[in-house]
N, C-alpha and C positions, 0 to 999 in steps of 0.2 A: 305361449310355450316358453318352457323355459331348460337350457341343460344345465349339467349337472355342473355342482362348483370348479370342476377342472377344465372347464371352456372356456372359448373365448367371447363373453355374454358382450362386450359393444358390438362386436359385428351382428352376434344371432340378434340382438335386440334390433338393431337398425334394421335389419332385413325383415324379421318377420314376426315382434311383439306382440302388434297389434292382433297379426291373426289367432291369437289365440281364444281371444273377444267376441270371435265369430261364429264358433261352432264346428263340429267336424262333419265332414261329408264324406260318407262312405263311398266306395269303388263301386261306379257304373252310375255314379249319381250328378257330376259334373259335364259342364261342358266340352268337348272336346277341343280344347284350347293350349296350348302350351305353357308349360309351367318358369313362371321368372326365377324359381328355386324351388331345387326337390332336394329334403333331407332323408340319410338315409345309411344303414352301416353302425344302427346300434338300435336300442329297446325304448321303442316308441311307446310311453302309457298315455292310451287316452282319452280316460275318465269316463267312457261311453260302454254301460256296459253291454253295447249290441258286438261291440269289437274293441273290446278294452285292452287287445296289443295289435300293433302294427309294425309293418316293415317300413315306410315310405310313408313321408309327407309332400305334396307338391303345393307350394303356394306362388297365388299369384296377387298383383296388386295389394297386398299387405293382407290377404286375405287365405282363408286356406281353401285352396281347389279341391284337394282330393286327401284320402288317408286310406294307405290299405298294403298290397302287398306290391316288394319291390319290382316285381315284373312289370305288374297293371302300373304304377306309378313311372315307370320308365318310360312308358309308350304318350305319356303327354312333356317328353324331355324334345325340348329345340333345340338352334344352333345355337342358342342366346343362354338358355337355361343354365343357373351357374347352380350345380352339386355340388353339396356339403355332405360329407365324408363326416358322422361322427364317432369314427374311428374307436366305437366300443362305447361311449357315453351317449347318458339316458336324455330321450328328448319328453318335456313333458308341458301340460299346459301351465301360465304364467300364473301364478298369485296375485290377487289383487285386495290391496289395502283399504277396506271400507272404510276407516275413521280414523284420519290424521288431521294436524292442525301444521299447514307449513310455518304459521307466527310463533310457532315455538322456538324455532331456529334460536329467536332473539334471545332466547335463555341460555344459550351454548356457552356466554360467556360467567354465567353466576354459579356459584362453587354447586358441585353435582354431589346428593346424598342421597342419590338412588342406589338401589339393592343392590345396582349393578358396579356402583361405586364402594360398597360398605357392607360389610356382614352383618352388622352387630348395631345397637343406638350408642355404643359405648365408640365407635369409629364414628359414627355420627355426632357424636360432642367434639370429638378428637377434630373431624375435618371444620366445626364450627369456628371450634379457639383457635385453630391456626387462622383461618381466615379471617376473623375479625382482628389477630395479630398482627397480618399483613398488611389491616388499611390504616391510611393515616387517621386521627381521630378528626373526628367528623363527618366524617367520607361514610357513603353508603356501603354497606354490606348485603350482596344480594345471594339468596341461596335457590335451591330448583332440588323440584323429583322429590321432597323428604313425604316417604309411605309410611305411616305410624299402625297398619294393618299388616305387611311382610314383612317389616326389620323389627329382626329377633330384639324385644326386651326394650320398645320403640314406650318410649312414653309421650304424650299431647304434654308439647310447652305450654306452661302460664306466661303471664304477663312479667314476672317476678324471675323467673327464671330467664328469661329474653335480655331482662335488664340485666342481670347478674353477669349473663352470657357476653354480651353486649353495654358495657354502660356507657362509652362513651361516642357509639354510634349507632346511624339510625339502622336498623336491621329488619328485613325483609326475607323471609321464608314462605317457597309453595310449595304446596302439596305437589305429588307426581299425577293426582285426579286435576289436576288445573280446578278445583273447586275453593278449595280450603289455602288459607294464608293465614300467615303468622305476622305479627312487628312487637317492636320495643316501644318503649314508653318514648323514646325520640323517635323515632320510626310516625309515629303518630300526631307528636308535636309537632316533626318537618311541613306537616298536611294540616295542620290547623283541626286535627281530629281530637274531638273531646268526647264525654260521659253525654254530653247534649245534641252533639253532632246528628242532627237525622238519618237513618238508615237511606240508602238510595235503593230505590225500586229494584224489586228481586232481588234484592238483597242484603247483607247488612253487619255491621261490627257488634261480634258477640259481649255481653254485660253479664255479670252477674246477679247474683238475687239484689246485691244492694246499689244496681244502674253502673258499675267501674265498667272500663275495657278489660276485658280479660287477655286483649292479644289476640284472638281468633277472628280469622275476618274470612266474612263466605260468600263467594259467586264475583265473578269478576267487576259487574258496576261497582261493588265496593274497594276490589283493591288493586284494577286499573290506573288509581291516581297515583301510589306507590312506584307501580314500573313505570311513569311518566318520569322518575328521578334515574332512569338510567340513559347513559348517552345511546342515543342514537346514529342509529348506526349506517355508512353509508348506503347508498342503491348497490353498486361493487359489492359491498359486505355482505348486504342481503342476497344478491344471486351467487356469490358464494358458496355461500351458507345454505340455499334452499337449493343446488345444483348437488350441493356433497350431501344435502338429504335424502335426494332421488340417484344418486350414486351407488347408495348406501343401498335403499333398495333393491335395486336392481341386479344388485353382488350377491343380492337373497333370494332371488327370483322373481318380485314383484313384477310386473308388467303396467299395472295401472295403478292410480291412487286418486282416494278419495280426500277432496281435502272440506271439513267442517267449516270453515271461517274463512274462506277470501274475502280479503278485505283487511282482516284484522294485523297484516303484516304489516301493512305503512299505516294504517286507519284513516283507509279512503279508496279511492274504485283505480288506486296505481296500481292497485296488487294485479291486475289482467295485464298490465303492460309487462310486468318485471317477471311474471310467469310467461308473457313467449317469448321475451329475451331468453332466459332460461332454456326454453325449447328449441329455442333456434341457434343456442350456442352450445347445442349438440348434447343435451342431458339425454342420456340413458333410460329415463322411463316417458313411452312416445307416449301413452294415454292419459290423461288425467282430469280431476275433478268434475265429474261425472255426477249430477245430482248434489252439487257445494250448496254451502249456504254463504249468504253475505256479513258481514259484520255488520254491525246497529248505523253507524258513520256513515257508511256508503248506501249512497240509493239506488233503486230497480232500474232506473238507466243505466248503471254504469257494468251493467250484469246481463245475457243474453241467454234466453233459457231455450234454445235451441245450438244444435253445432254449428260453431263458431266458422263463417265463410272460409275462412283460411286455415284454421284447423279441421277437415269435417270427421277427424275419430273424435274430436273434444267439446265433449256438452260442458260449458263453464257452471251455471247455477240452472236447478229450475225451482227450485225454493229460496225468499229471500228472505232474513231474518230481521224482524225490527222488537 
């Protein structure tokens, strides 16, 4: 469940996220038990179209007891049951994010020329020169999000154009699909990448008719060795950073999230540890990665494809990717 952007979403999250996960149960269909929390005092939607509004939610144990009218919902009220008053705001159920990747965090720091950053490919050049202005020569240049299918008048870099853009450092552009990358002719010298270099499984450095690099490099075993040249960043940094992603969330409604690639944050099986740091230092979204995959690095040990003892709302992986 989620209210509307004028709440107070830490508290309703902490109390009662999860139950949105669970289903609703109509009045006269619950145990007679008392409720740890009944909401109630604004327009409950709840996606069921047997009773798709209601007065009164009562949830108990992170779950929902009852949904219905605020009389019937009253009469499972204790001395303990604490009422939440939403005082004219809509209670409704949580969104849940089927396909994120928390390891993009790591890109938070490389110049952003997503749609959401730029109108035009023409601000899209503008944000490249300034940044390759700003680094010292030599020093990497690293970019993120560039969509050449949404931004108006977006044309695909060559090779020739990268250099131009960039000649006197190594430069590195991704796609906002996380499929497609870019580099410069040092970009590629830095890696010991040639016209001979073998493609790596699934994937591979685009050529032209006459065998050159053209610049286009696709699927990440090929341009994984690139963001190896950025510093890493510490444990601190990283729950940071993956705390203010699930923040983020959660100020939007989410309730749970799916994350594609555990594993590929640290590239290795830390990523379970620094996700229930995370959770236990109080992030905002209680459910997550539900059905994950692992990253190629990490092995089926380090992954538990049932709910995790200590967490039992959080299935970590039940598919492992190699």
């Amino acid at each position: 469940m989620a209210l509307s952007p004028h709440s107070d979403r830490r508290g309703f999250l902490a109390g009662s996220s999860a139950a949105c996960l669970a289903g609703l149960v109509p009045t006269g269909a619950w145990a007679r038990e008392a409720a740890e929390i009944i909401f109630s005092g604004g327009p409950i939607i709840t996606m069921d179209p047997n009773m798709p509004r209601a007065e009164a939610v009562a949830v108990t144990g992170g779950r929902i007891l009852a949904v219905g009218g605020r009389d019937e919902i009253d009469g499972l009220r204790g001395p303990s049951t604490q009422v939440v008053d939403l005082d004219g705001r809509t209670l409704m159920p949580g969104l849940i994010e089927p396909h994120m990747h928390t390891s993009l965090t790591t890109l938070l720091s490389f110049t952003d020329v997503s749609i959401f950053a730029v109108n035009s490919f023409d601000e899209v050049l503008a944000k490249l020169r300034a940044a390759v202005g700003q680094t010292a020569p030599g020093e990497w240049v690293f970019v993120a999000n560039f969509d050449p299918m949404l931004t108006p008048g977006a044309q695909i870099p060559t090779l020739s154009d990268l250099n131009a853009l960039s000649p006197d450092n190594p430069f590195f552009m991704l796609e906002s699909n996380g499929h497609v990358a870019y580099s410069n002719s040092m970009g590629f010298a830095e890696l010991g990448i040639t016209r001979d270099t073998p493609d790596p499984a699934t994937a591979r450095y685009v050529r032209d008719a006459n065998g050159d690099l053209t610049g286009r490099i696709e699927e990440p075993p090929a341009y994984m060795p690139f963001l190896s040249k950025t510093p890493t960043p510490t444990q601190s940094a990283m729950m940071a950073a993956v705390r203010g992603l699930f923040d983020q969330g959660a100020a939007l409604g989410l309730t749970a999230v799916q994350d594609m690639s555990v594993g590929a944050l640290t590239n290795s099986g830390n990523d379970i540890g620094l996700l229930r740091a995370v959770i236990e230092g109080g992030c905002q979204v209680p459910c997550i990665f539900q059905n994950s995959l692992a990253w190629p690095h990490s092995s089926a040990s380090d992954f538990h494809g049932r709910p995790d003892d200590e967490y039992p709302d959080t299935v970590w992986t039940r598919a492992v990717g190699v």
